[in-house]
N, C-alpha and C positions, 0 to 999 in steps of 0.2 A: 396743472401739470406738476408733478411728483420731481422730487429729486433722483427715484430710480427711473424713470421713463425719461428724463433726459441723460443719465448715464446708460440706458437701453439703447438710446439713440444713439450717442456718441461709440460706443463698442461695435454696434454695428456697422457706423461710417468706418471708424478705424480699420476693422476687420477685410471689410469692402477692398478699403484700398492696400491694405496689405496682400488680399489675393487678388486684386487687378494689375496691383505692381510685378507683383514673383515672378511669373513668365519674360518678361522681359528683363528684369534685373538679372535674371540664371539666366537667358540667354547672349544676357552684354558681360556676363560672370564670366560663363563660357570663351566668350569669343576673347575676352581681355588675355583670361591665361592661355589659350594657345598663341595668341600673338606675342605674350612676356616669354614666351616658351621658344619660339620660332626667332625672336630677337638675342635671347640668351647663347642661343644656338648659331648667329650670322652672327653673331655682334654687331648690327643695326641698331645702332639707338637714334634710331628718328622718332620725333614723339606724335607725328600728325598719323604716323604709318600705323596706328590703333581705332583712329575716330571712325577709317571709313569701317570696315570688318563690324565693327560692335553697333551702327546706324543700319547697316544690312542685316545682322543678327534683331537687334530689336524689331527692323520691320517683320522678318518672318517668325520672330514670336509673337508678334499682332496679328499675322495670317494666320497662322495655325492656331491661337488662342484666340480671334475675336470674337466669333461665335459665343465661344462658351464666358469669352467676359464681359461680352452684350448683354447676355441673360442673366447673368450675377447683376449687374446696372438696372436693367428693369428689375428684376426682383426685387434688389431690395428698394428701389423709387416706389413699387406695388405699396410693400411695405410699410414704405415710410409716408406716401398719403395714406396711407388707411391708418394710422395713428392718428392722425389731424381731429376726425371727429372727435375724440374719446378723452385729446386736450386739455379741454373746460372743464373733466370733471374733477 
């Protein structure tokens, strides 16, 4: 095993989870400023009155993005055992 094939490996993990995360960080992005928005605006400053909004926002950025970050997971698992032969040499 090469020092580039294990930084091949590690870029690809990195990458992985940088676009399995996105969806859900921009939707807990999302939901935080309209609730910093909606608080600015009442002047509500309860701090719990954020958790639930951005815990519903992430689950439907898991509905509508699972699919497609299911198949990013297997890909790159495909992937990454099919490098295992090739290891030793």
């Amino acid at each position: 095993m090469t020092e580039l094939t294990v930084m091949e490996i590690g870029r690809n993990a990195m990458m992985t989870t940088l676009l399995l995360s996105a969806p859900a960080l921009g939707f807990a992005l999302a939901a935080g400023l309209i609730i910093a928005i909606f608080q600015a605006a009442t002047q509500i400053q309860e701090m719990t009155l954020a958790f639930v909004p951005k815990i519903l926002a992430v689950m439907v950025a898991a509905i509508l993005f699972g699919p497609w970050m299911m198949r990013l997971v297997i890909r790159f698992t495909i992937e990454t055992w099919g490098i295992i032969p090739n290891l030793g040499e």
